[in-house]
C-alpha positions in Angstrom: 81.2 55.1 83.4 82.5 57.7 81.3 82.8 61.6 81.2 79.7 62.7 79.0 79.8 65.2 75.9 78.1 68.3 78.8 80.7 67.2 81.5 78.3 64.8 82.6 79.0 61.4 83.7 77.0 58.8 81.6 77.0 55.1 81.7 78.8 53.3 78.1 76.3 50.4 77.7 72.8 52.5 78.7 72.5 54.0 74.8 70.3 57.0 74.0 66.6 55.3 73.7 63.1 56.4 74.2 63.2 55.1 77.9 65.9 57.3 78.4 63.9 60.3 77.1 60.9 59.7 79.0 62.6 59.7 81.9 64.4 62.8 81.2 60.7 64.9 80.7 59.6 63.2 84.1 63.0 64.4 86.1 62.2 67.7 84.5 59.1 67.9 86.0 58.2 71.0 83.4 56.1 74.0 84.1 56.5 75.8 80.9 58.8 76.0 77.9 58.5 78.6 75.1 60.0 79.8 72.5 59.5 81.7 69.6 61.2 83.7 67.1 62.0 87.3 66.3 58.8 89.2 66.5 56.8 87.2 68.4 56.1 83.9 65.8 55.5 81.3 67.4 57.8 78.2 65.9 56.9 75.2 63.7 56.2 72.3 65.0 58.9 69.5 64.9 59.0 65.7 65.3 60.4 66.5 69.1 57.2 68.9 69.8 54.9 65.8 69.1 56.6 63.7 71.5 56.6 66.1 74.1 54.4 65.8 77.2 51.1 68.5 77.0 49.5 69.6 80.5 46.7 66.7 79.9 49.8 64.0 79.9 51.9 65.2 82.5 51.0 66.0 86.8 53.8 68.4 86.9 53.4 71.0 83.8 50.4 73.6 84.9 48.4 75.5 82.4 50.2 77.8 80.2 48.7 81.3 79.8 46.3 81.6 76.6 49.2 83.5 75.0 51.4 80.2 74.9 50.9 76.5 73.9 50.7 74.3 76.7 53.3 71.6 75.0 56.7 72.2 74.7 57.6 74.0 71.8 61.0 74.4 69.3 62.3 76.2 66.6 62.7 74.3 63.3 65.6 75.6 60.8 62.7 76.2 58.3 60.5 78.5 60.5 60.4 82.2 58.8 58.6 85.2 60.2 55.5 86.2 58.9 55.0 89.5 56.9 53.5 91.2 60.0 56.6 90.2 62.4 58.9 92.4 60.3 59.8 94.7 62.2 63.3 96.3 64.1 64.5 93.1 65.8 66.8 93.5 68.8 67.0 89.2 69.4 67.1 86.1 66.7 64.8 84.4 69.7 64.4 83.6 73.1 63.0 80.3 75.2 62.4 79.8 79.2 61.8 76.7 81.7 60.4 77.1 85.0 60.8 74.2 87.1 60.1 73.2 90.4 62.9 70.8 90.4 63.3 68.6 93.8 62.1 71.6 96.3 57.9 71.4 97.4 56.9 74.8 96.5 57.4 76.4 93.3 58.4 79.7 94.2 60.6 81.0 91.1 59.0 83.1 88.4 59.6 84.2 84.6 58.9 87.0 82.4 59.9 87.1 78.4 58.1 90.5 76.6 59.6 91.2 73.6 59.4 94.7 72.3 57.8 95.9 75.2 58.8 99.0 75.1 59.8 101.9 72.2 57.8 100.6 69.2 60.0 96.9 69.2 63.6 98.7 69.9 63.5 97.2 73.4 62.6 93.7 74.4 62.5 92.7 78.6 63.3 89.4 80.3 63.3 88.4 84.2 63.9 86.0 86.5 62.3 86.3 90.1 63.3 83.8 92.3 60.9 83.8 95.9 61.8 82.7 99.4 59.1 82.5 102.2 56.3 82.2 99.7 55.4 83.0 95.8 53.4 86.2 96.3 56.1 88.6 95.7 57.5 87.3 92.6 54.7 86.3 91.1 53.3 90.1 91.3 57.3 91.2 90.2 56.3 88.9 86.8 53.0 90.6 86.5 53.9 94.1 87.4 57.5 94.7 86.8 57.7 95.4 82.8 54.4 97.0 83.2 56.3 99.5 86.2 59.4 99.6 84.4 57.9 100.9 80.5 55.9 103.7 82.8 59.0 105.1 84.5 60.8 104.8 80.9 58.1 106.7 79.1 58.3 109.3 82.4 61.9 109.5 81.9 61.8 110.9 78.4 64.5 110.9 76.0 65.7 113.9 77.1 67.6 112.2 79.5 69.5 110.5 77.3 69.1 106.3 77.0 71.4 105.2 79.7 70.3 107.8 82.0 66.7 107.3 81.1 66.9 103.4 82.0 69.1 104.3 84.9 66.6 106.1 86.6 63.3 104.2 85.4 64.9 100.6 86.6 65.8 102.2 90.4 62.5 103.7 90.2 60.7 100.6 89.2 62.8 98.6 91.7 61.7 100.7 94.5 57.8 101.6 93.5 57.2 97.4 93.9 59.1 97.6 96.8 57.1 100.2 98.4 53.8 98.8 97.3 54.5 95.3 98.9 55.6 97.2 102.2 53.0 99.5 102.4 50.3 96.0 102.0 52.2 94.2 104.5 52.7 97.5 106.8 49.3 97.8 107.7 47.7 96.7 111.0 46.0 94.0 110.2 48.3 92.3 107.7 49.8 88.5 108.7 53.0 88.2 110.3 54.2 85.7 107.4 53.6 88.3 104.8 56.4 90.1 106.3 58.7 87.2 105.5 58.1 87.1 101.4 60.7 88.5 99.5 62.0 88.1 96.0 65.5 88.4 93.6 65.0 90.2 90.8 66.9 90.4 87.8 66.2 92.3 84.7 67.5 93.0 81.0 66.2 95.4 79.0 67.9 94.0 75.8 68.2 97.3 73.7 69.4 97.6 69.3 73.0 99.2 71.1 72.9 98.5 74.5 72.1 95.6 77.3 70.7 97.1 80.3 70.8 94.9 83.6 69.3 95.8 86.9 70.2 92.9 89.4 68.5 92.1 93.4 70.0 89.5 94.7 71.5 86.1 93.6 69.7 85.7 90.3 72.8 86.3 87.0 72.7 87.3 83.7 75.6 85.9 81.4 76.6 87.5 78.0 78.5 84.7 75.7 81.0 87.3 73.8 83.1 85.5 71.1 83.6 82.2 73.5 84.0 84.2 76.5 81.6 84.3 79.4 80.9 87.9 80.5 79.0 88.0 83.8 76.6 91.2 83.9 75.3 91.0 87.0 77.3 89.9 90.3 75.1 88.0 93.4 74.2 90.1 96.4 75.7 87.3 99.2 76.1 88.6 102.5 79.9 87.8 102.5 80.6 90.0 100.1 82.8 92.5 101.5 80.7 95.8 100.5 77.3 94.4 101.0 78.8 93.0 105.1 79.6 96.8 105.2 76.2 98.2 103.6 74.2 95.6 106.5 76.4 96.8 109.4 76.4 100.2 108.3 72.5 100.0 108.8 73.2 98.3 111.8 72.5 95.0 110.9 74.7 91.7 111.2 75.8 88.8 108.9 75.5 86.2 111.1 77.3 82.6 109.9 74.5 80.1 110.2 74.1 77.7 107.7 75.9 79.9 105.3 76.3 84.0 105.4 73.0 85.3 106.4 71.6 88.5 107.1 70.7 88.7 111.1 71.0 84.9 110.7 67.8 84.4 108.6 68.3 85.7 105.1 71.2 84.6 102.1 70.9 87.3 100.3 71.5 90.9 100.8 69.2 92.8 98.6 65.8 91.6 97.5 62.4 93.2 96.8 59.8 92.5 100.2 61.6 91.0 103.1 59.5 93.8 104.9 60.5 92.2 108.3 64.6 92.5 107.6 64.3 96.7 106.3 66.8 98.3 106.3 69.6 96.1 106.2 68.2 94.0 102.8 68.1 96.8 100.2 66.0 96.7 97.3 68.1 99.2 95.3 69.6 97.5 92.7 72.9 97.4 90.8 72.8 98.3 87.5 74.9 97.9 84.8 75.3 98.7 81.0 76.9 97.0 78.0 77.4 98.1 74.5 76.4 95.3 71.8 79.1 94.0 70.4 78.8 91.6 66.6 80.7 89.2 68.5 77.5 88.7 71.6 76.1 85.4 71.0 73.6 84.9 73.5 72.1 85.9 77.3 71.3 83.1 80.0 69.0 84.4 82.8 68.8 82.4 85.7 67.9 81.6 89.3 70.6 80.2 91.6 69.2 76.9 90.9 71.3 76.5 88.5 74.3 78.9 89.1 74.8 76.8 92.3 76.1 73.8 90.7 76.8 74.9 87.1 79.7 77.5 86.1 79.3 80.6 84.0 82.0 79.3 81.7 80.0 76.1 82.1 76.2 77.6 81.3 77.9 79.3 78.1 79.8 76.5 77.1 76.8 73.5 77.0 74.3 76.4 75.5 76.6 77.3 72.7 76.6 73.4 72.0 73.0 73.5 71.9 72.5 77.1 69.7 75.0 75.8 67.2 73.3 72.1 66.9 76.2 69.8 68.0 74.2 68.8 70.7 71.5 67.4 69.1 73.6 65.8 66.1 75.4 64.2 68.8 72.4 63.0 70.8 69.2 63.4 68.8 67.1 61.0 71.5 68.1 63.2 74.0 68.4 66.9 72.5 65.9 67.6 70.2 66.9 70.7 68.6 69.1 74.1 68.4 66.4 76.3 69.7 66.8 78.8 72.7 63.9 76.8 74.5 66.0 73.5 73.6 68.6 75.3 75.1 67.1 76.1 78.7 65.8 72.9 79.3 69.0 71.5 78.6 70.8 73.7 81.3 67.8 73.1 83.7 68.6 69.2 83.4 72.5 69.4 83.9 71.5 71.4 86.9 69.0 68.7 88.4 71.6 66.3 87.4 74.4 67.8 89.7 72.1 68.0 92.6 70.5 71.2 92.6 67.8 71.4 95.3 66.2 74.7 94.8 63.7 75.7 91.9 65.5 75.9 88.7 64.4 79.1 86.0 66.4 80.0 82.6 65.5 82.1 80.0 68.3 81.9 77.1 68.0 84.7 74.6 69.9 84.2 71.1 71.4 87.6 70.5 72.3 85.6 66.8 72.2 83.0 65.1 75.2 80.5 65.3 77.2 78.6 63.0 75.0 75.9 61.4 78.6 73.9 62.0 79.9 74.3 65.6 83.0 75.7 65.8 84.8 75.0 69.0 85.2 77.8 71.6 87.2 78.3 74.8 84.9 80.0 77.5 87.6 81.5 79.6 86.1 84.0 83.0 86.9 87.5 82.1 
């Protein structure tokens, strides 16, 4: 055995075959991959998009909504955006897997809308990741950009654009919040409901600035000329300020299994968890970057995968893929260069190291990369 090109180990004499590939889709156990470029266009197919498994070849990949293609899908170097797609562009493209990895519910959930909000100049992607049941992020990926572009559009651009998505991402935050409590507050509502809660964590990927609202232990990372720039930190209940929010409230972080609140829950802040109010918040942390022209890219993603792979790590393998060294390297196992090529490859590393909990990445390409890969250091900042 030898150290891999990802940090992997892989075995000398096993070669990169079709075998190998197959097997790779099958550990993957796919619900979804997409991509597409700026403005919506969906990619053109490539030799790795025929080979890829549909929903009618595969058990494990549902339906795909009627606004996606139910195989997996890449971006060829040669796809161009239609006339109609010209428009203001805040991202080169974006891609998502959702897998259920090795756990028996799937209970993560993803949202990509581009230019959802202020004519194209703002584009919105999320990662929900559920405990005790789906229900609440499943309605967070239906409802939350929906919420969110109301309270913006309320806000009004007299406040001023970080103010404005300041106040419209607490107030979005909290309105889902409310509406799950006030469903599971009323008399006849089941005891489990109470115990459905949700991470949330949100960019709002603006022409000058990155918004981030963060519940939880969801992360965004910014890739920033080779250096990983978290923008959201986890919500764990041994973290010295939230210990002192819970106790404040008059809860207790209780070691059981790991830092949990009152002993049940391992995170402290998350949207439901009606039974644990006050002391899980739903009040998120929010904060803002300025674009730089050295931003590369944005990985969103449950702790599926920031359990067992680094932030230097995550930045590292996905600038390998963006910049196609990956899939010169290994062409049976990495198919392309495309954001969506990009996630699943960070969703099997994770799977690979022995993560047991759903795994969900959405990788947006802030710009394209060097058709050469250029090496670079990811050092924490």
């Amino acid at each position: 055995m030898e150290k891999g090109f990802f940090g992997v180990r892989v075995g000398t004499e096993a070669g990169l075959c079709s075998k190998a590939r197959s097997a790779r889709l099958r550990r993957l156990q796919l619900r979804r991959l997409k991509s597409t470029v700026a403005g919506g266009v969906p990619a053109k197919s490539t030799r790795c998009e025929e080979r890829s498994i549909t929903a009618s070849e595969s058990p494990w990949t549902t339906a795909s909504s009627s606004s996606s293609s139910t195989s997996a899908s890449t971006l060829s170097d040669e796809s161009e955006p239609s006339p109609e797609s010209e428009r203001i562009t805040t991202c080169a493209s974006h891609g998502w897997v959702s897998l259920i990895g090795r756990r028996r519910e799937m209970e993560d959930a993803v949202t990509a809308e581009p230019a959802f909000f202020g004519g194209g100049e703002y584009d919105f992607y999320a990662v929900y990741d559920g405990h005790g049941g789906a229900s609440v992020a499943a309605a967070c990926r239906e409802r939350m950009h929906l919420v969110l572009a109301e309270e913006a559009a309320a806000a009004g651009e007299a406040e001023g654009e970080v103010r404005r998505w300041r106040k419209a991402m607490e107030a979005s935050f909290a309105r889902l919040d409310g509406e799950f409590s006030a469903v599971v507050a009323e008399q006849f509502a089941k005891a489990a409901d109470k115990t459905v809660g949700s991470t949330a964590v949100v960019a709002v990927v603006g022409l000058r600035k990155i918004f981030v609202a963060n519940c939880g232990d969801s992360r965004v990372v910014l890739s920033r000329g080779g250096v990983a720039v978290p923008l959201s930190f986890d919500h764990k209940p041994d973290r010295p300020d939230e210990m002192e929010r819970v106790e404040a409230d008059g809860g207790r972080i209780i070691n059981w299994d790991g830092y949990r609140v009152l002993g049940v829950l391992a995170v402290s802040r998350s949207i439901g968890d009606y039974y644990l109010k006050p002391y899980v918040s739903a009040i998120p942390e929010i904060s803002v970057t300025e674009r730089s022209e050295e931003d590369e890219f944005l990985i969103l993603a449950s702790d599926g995968l920031w359990d067992v792979v680094s932030n230097e790590a995550a930045c590292r393998i996905t600038r390998q893929c963006l910049s196609g060294q990956a899939a010169e390297m290994f062409p049976e196992v990495v198919c392309g260069r495309s954001a969506a090529d990009a996630a699943a490859l960070l969703a099997e590393i994770a799977m690979s190291r022995g993560s047991r909990d759903n795994i969900s990445v959405i990788v947006v390409e802030l710009r394209r990369l060097e058709g050469r890969w250029s090496r670079k250091r990811y050092d924490a900042k």
